[in-house]
N, C-alpha and C positions, 0 to 999 in steps of 0.2 A: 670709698677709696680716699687717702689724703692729698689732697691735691698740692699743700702747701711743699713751697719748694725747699728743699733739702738745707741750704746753709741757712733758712731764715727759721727753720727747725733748729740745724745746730748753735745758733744765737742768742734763741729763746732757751734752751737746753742748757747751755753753759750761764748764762746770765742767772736762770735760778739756782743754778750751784756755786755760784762763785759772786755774784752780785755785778753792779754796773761798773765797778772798776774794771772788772775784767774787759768785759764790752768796751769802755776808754779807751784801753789802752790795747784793742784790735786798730784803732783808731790808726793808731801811731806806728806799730807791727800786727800787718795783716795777715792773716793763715789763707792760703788755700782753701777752697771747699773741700777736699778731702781729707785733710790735717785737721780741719775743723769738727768734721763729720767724727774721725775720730775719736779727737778729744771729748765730744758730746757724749761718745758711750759707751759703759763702763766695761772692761773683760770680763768680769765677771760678779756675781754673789748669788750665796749659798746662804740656805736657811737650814738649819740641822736642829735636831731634839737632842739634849743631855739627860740621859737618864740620872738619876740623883737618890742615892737612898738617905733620907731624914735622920737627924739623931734617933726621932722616936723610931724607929724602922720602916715610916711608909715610907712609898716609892712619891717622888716628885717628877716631871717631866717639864724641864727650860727650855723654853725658844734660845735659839745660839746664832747671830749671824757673823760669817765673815765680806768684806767689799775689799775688791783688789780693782781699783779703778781702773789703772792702766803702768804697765815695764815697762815702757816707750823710753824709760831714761836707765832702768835696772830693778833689780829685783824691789817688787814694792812693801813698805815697811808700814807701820802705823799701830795703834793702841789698840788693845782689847779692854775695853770697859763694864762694869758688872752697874746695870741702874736699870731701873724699870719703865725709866722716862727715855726711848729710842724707837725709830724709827729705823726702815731700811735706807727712806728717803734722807736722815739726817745723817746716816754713815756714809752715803754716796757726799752727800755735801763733803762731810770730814775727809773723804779720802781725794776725793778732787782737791780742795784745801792744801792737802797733806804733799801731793803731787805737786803741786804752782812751788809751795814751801821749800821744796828739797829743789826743785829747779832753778827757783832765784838763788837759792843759796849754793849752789854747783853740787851741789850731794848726788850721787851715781845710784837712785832710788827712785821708784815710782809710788803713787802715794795709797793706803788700806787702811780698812775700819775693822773693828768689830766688836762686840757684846754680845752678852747673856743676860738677858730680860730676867732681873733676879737683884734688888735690893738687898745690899751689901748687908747690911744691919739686922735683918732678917735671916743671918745663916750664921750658924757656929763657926770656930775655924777651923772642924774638921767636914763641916759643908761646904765650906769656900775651896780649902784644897781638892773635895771633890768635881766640882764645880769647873776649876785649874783645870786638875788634868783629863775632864770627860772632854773641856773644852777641844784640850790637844789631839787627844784620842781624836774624836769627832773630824776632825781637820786632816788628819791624817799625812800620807805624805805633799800635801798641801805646801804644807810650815819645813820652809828649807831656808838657808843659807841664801841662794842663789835662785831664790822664788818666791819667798813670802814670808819675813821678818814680822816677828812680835814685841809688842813695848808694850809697858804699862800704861795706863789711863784712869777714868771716873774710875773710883771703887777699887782697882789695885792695883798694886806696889811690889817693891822688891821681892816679900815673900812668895808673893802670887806668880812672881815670875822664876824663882827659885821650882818652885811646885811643878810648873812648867816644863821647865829647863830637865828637872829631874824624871817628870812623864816622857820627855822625849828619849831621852837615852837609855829609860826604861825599854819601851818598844823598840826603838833604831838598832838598841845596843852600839849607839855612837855618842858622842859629845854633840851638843847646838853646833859649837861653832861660828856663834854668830844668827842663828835662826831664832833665837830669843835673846832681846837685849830687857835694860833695866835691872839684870840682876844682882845680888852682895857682891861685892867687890872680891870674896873668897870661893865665889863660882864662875868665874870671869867676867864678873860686872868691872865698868873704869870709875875709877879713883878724879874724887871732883863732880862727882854728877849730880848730887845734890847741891840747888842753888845754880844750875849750869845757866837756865832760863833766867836768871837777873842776870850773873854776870853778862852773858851774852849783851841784856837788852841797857845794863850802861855804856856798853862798849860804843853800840848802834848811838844811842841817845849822847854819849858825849861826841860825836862824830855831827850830829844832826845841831846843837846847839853850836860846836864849832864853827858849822858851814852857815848859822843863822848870824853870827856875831854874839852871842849870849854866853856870860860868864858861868858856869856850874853853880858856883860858890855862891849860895845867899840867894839861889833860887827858892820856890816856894811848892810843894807838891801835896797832891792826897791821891789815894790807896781804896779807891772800890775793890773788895776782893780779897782780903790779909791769908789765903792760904800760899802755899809752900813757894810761886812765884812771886807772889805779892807782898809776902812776909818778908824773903828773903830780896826783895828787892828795895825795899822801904829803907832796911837796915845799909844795904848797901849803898844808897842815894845818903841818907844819915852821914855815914864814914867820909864821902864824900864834900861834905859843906854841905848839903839841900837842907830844909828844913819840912817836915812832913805836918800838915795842920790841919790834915783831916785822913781817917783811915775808920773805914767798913767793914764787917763780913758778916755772913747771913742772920746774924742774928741783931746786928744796932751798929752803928755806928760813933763816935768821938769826932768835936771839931774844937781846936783850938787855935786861932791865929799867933800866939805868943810860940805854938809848937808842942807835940806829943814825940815822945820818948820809943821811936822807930822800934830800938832793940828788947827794951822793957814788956814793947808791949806782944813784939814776934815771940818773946821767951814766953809771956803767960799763954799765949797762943797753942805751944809748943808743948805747953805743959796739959793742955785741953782745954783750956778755959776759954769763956766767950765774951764777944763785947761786951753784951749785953747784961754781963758780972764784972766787969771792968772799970775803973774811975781814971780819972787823972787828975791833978790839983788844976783847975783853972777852967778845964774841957767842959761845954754841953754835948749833951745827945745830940742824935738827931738819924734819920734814915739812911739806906744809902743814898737814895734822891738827895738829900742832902748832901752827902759826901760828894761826890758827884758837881751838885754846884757851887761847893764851897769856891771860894775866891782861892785860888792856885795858880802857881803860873803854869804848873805841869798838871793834868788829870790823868791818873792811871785807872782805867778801867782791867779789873785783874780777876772777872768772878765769871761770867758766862755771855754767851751772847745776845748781843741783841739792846744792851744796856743802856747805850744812849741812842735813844727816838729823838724825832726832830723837835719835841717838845721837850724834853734834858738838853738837846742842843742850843735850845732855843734861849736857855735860864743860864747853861755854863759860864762860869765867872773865869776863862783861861788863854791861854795865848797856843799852849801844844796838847795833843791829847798822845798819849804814848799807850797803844797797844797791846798789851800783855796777856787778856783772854784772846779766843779765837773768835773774832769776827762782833766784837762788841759793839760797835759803829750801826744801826740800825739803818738798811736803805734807804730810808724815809729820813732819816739825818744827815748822810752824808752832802746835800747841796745848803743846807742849814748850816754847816760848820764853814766850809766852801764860803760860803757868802760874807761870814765873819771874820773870813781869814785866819780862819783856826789853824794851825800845822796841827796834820795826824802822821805820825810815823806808823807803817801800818804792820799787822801784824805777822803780817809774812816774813817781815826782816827781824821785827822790834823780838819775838818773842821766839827765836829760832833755834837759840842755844840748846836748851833742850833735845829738839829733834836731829841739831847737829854733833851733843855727846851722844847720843845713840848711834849715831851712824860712825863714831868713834868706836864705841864699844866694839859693834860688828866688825869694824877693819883689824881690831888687835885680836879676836877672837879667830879672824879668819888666819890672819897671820902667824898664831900661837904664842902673842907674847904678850903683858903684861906693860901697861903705861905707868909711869910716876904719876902723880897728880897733877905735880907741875907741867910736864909734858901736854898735858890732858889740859891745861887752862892754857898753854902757850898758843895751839892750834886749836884752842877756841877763840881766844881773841883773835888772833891774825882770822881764821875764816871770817868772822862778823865784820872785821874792820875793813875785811878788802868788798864786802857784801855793802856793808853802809856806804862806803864812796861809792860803789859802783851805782847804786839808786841816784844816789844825789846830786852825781854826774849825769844821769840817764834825767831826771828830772829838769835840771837847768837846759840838757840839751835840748827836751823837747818841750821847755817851758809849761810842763806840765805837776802836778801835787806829786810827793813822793809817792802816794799811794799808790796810784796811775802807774806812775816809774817802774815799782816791784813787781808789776803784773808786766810791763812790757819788758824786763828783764825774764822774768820767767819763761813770756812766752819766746823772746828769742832762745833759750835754751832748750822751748820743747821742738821748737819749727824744723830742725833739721831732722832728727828723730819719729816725727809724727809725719814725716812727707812718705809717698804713697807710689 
């Protein structure tokens, strides 16, 4: 029998899903033992087989999970990703994640994971649309409007959620309505949603340098990470005055302190080319470790988690680290950067835009109407900018790291909600 006592279970529980910031900043807003208990354990997940017929005509059989962490705030939203590298354990992380995410940010959503064990690159696109809609089938009336939202993630995108969208109303003989976001803008996808995660994360980051005394203009930054967040946020800091002197993605890296050409090199990006086939007049290689420690006044971690250990902590040449993957900050660095007086804006706030066009999507869909673009960038910026002060207020008041801040914001948004 466990004899261990309940909230020092849900402590240990939450802390390996969300890390020690969360734990901080119970610190500061403390849950209840049963709000905590709670939070500790997930609604539900489902493991399902997709059956899959081959181009050649055999039959395939894919593991498929969905994780619905917890609606304690509304119906829970989050990506379905297609990769071979997943766990159950890591979509419980993602949707707990996804949950804090939409809470600090006031989004009326609880947070969900899911995948199909199934290497994107390995399926035709007429296996991947299979893939789509066995997923949907499989899930069944699961996937509603007002119980369990889909977005894209690792591996796919608009079409895959088009595929989706179209299995649903297949079967329903209804419209989503909102129960699948991500979609083209000509099946009620919103207008602006490509690039929403930069905008979003200059909005946060001119707010944070604001409230530091730091001028934008003539800052210095690098780019672990150059896909579609990273890419499109490089260009954007560029537009701005920054100057970009190092930028990575999986295959090599570029550092040039005189500066590399943000937009030049997002378009050869775009076009599909890799670093790693890429020059610039002046620029050396070098890894992303490299990138990484290149002397910046900003580091953008923009690729996956886990990125900077207390040992890249240890070597970073910067004054802020901004965010942008999910959860890059490696446990074992966080009191390394801490020490150094590093500012981390974290990514709860920094890289939210994204999760907050989606939950745009969903509201014009539920409503039946159609947003301008501009509409769509206006209440993205005001939501981030009222979201960045409110950390940075929540920070000074409690004299604690932003990071800390975004989790005791959260958690005051889940505490009423999760009481018992």
């Amino acid at each position: 029998m466990n004899r261990e006592h309940p909230r020092t279970w849900s402590c240990r529980r939450v802390e390996a899903l969300a890390g020690a910031r969360f734990i901080a900043a119970l610190g500061h807003h403390p849950l209840h033992d049963n709000a905590l208990l709670r939070l500790a354990t997930p609604e539900e997940s489902r493991r399902v087989s997709l059956p899959i017929r081959a181009d050649d005509g055999a039959l395939r059989m894919l593991t498929a999970w969905r994780v619905r962490y917890s609606s304690a705030l509304g119906p829970t939203k989050g990506g379905v990703r297609f990769t071979r590298d997943v766990t159950e354990e890591q979509l419980l992380a993602l949707a707990f994640r996804i949950m804090l995410k939409c809470a600090v940010n006031g989004l009326p959503h609880g947070g969900a994971g899911g995948a199909v064990v199934v290497a994107p690159s390995e399926l035709s696109s007429a296996e991947r649309e299979q893939v789509a809609r066995r997923y949907v089938d499989a899930l069944g009336d699961a996937v509603a409007p007002d119980r369990d939202i889909l977005s894209p993630d690792l591996g796919t995108d608009a079409e895959t959620m088009a595929w989706m969208a179209d299995q649903y109303t297949r079967t329903r003989g209804e419209s989503p309505a909102g129960a699948i976001n991500g979609k083209p803008v000509a099946l009620g996808g919103i207008p602006g949603r490509p690039g929403a995660t930069a905008r979003g994360a200059w909005v946060v980051l001119a707010q944070v340098l604001e409230s530091l005394g730091w001028v934008a203009r003539g800052l210095t930054f690098s780019v672990q990470g150059y896909g579609s967040a990273g890419g499109h946020l490089a260009v954007l800091l560029q537009q701005h005055g920054l100057r970009m002197v190092a930028a990575a993605d999986s295959s090599g890296g570029l550092i040039d302190a005189a500066g590399l050409d943000a937009a030049a090199l997002w378009a050869a990006k775009s076009d599909g080319r890799r670093f790693a086939d890429l020059e610039s007049d002046g620029a050396r290689r070098g890894t992303a470790h490299d990138v990484l420690c290149a002397h910046a006044d900003i580091v953008i971690p923009a690729a996956t988690a886990n990125q900077i250990t207390a040992d890249v902590a240890a070597s970073v040449s910067t004054r802020l680290v901004l965010e942008i993957a999910n959860g890059p900050v490696a446990p074992d660095a966080e009191a390394v950067l801490a020490e150094r007086g590093i500012v981390v804006v974290p990514d709860l706030v920094a890289n939210a835009g994204g999760i907050t066009m989606s939950h745009f999507e969903w509201a014009q869909n539920r409503d039946g109407v159609q947003w301008t673009e501009g509409e769509a960038h206006a209440r993205l910026d005001a939501r981030m900018l009222g979201t960045a002060r409110a950390m940075i207020e929540t920070a000074r008041m409690h004299q604690i790291p932003l990071a800390v801040a975004a989790q005791v914001l959260a958690i005051e948004h889940l505490a009423t909600s999760l009481h018992t």
